[in-house]
N, C-alpha and C positions, 0 to 999 in steps of 0.2 A: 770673496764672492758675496751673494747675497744675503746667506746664513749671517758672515761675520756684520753687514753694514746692519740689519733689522736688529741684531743683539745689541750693538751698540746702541743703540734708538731706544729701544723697548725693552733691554734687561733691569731688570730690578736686584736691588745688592738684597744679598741673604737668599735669590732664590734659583731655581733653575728653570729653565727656560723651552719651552717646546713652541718651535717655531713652524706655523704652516704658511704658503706660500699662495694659497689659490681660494678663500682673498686670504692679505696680509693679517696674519692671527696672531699672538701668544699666548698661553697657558702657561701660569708662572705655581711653582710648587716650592711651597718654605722649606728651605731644608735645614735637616735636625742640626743641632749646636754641634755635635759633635761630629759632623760628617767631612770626612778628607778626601781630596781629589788629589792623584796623582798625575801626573804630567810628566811626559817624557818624546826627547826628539830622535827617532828613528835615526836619522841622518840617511833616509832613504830619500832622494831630489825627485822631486814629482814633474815632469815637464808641463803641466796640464796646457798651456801658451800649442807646446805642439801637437799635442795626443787627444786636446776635446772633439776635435770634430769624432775622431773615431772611438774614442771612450767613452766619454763623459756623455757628448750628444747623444749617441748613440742608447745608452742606459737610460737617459730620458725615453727615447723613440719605446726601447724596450718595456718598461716599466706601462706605457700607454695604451700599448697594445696588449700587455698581458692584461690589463684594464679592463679595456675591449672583450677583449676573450672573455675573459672568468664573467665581466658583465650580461654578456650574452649566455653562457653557460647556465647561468644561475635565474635565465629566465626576466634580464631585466632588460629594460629601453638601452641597450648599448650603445647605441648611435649617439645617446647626450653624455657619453660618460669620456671620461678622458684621462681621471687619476684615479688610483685606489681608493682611496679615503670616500669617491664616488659609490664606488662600487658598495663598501662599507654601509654607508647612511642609508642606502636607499634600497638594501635588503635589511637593515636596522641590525644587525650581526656584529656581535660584540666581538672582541679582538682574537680570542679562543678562537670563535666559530670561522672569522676571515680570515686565520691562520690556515686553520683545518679543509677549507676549501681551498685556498689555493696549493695546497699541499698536494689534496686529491688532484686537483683539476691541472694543473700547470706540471709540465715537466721540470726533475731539475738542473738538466743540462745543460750549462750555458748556449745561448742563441748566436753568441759572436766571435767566441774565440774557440 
């Protein structure tokens, strides 16, 4: 997906990598000498070819409109917002605080299954 092509592009050896999509960002963080990453394959087969429309797309769809919501909720211009990270900046809400309101504000029921 698009995670793995931007990493290849814009990783940097020795660090980790936080990638945003909306514009195309990274945030690169050195990591300590002695830090291990473990890696392991499920051997669980993902179809994702046949289940995005109804998974994947969908959690996008989802993900936009809790956007929506919590942005309107929180008293701000909803109608320009469309990702979380929106919502974030522009109530200036540090990661605690964006936690904490969509905890309050959102159900946590899944929407679709």
């Amino acid at each position: 997906g698009g995670m793995d092509q931007a990493i290849s592009f814009l990783g940097k050896k020795g660090s980790a990598s936080r990638i945003s999509f909306n514009p195309l960002t990274t945030l690169n963080l050195t990591l300590p000498n002695d830090c291990v990453f473990f890696v392991a394959n499920s051997l669980v087969e993902s179809t994702k070819f046949i289940t995005a429309d109804t998974c994947y797309n969908m959690r996008v769809v989802e993900c936009r409109l809790a956007a929506k919501v919590l942005s309107k909720l929180l008293g701000q211009n909803w109608k320009n917002i469309s990702i979380l990270k929106q919502v974030q900046d522009e109530g200036k809400l540090d990661l605690e605080t964006m936690i904490n309101h969509t905890k309050g504000f959102l159900p946590t029921s899944p929407y679709t299954r």
